[in-house]
C-alpha angles and dihedrals in degrees: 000000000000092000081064098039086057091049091053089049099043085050086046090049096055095037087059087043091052085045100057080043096063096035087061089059104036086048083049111048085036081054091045103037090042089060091037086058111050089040093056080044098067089029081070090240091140089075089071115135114237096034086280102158100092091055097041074054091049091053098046096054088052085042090060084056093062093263124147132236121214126209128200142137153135151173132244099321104300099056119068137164126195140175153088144238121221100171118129116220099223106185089059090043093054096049091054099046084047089057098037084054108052084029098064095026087053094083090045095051094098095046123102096203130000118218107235095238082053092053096036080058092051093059103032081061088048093047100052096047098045093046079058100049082045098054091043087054098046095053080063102048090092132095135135136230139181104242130193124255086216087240110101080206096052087043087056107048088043086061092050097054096036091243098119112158120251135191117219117184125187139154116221110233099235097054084046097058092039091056100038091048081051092050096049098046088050084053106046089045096061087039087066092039091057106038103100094195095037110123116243137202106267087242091062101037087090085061096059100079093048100040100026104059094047091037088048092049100044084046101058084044094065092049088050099053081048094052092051093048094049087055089045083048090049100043086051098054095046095047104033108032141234084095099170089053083053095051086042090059096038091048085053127019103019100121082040085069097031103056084036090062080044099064094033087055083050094057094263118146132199125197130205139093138232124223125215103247095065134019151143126249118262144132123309097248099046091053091055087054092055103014087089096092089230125094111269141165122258102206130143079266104061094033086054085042082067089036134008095208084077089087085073083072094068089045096045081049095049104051091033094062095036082056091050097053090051085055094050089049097047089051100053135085113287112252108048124131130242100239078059100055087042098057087043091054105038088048087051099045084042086062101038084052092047079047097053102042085050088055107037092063121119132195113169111163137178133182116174118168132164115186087351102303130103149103126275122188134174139191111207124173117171138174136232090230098185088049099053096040082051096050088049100046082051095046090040091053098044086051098039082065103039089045098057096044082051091043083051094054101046081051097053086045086053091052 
């Protein structure tokens, strides 16, 4: 009898365990498509021809995962269409992370400690179940249109000879749950770094006071810059117009913008142009920098060449991160010493710099011909990665010790 009393508990044990697990991806793709969704909206992609809105969503979802989207096409032998699109959609990115985060970290919240074999289950159930969503997606993320070769002849005649061009986009199933089991495990990973209150196996605990309070920090910099950028979105769109462009940009690339104005204000720099036949939506100084067709650099000189206000960027930086350092500080044990604070932080705002030059990059490219005539056009938009990682190993320093003489002193004053 209590042999089978223990068999029905143990079952109900991992039900409820596959049950959390799924709870974690359902919560996560509702919270990603929800914001997808309303973004393509204003973006007008429910105009699509062919009922191609679901799959443009389905892709979008897969594509804020760091998957690819592939573009090719044609029509008859004389008309072809290549391409591809690499441009992460951070905002709904950053909502999903947010909800796989407090979703999976929700069960463990009344645990001291975690055994390792407990927390390894957690995420192999996550995992499966999310590699399967994301396959399932991605076998919808395909869909064709007839595009235009931006010539009204070359249309014509197109029509005549029944060659008109057509863009396909689709997104393979393996590369898709690669990259989506890369991107969960990243997530789940950092979820566990920033929680302050997440259990922990007994072998890691020693690591909490030296990884959360710089993780924590460097974390609730990145939403702040967010937060700022999303006033600064809404206040554009109330006070000059094309709201609804505005909304579409906010719904789907803010912290694309955001972190972008973090690392110029660092001292980052991106390279890259955009030509006129095709581009991506962004702020009217950004677009003279790269809107020359040429490869330029994208630095806090030649955005403040288009508009002087950009030297705001290297002030609100500045303070920003001094002010991080000081809550770090303030949040970790007593008693430790600056030139400690100052390598945690300067680790933690390295890698939030390596993370968001690898996010911020953008490759959207076109090519459409017909008889051997047509338009291209490209938005590219890449990062100096050692550069950026080495400015934030060098602001993260400088404010790790400033930050812990300043955290010293407000606790003296406390006391």
């Amino acid at each position: 009898m209590q042999r089978t009393d223990r068999r029905t508990d143990t079952s109900a044990t991992e039900l409820q365990r596959w049950l959390a697990a799924l709870a974690t991806v359902l919560a996560t793709l509702a919270a990603m498509t929800v914001v997808a969704a309303l973004g393509l909206w204003l973006a007008g992609a429910d105009s699509l021809p062919g009922g191609g809105f679901g799959s443009v969503l389905a892709a979008t979802v897969l594509m804020a995962l760091g998957v690819p989207a592939q573009l090719e096409g044609g029509a008859v032998f004389v008309a072809t269409a290549q391409g591809g699109i690499t441009a992460i959609p951070l905002s709904v990115t950053l909502v999903g992370a947010l909800v796989a985060g407090a979703v999976f970290l929700r069960p463990l919240r009344l645990h001291a400690v975690v055994g390792p074999g407990e927390l390894l289950g957690r995420v192999l159930r996550t995992a499966v179940l999310w590699v399967a969503a994301v396959v399932l997606i991605s076998l919808g993320a395909q869909h064709s249109f007839t595009v235009s070769t931006g010539e009204e002849l070359l249309d014509e005649l197109g029509s005549l000879i029944g060659a008109e061009p057509t863009v396909g986009f689709k997104v393979e199933p393996f590369p898709a749950a690669g990259l989506g089991l890369l991107w969960l495990v990243v997530v789940l990973a950092l979820a566990l770094a920033v929680s302050r209150r997440a259990p922990l196996p007994s072998r890691l605990v020693r690591f909490h006071s030296a990884v959360r309070p710089a993780a924590h920090a460097v974390l609730t910099l990145l939403l702040v810059y967010v937060g700022l950028a999303l006033v600064v979105g809404l206040v554009t769109a109330v006070t000059q117009g094309q709201a609804r462009e505005t909304l579409a940009v906010i719904m789907l690339g803010l912290p694309n913008l955001a972190w972008l104005a973090l690392g110029i204000g660092l001292g980052a720099s991106w390279h890259g142009h955009v030509t006129d036949t095709i581009g991506l939506p962004m702020p009217e100084p950004l677009a003279a920098v790269l809107h020359s067709g040429q490869d330029v650099t994208l630095d806090l000189g030649t955005l403040a060449e288009q508009d002087g206000r950009a030297w705001l960027l290297l002030v609100l930086a500045a303070v920003a991160v001094l002010l991080t350092g000081t809550g770090m500080a303030m949040h970790a044990p007593p008693g430790i010493p600056a030139w400690r604070h100052a390598l945690h932080l300067a680790v933690a705002l390295a890698l939030a710099m390596l993370l968001i030059g690898l996010l911020t990059r953008i490759s959207a490219a076109l090519g459409l011909s017909l008889l051997g005539l047509g338009a291209r056009g490209a938005t590219e938009l890449e990062p100096n990665l050692l550069v950026a990682v080495a400015l934030g190993a060098g602001w993260g320093a400088v404010a790790g010790l400033i930050g812990g003489a300043a955290a010293r002193r407000l606790r003296r004053a406390e006391s």
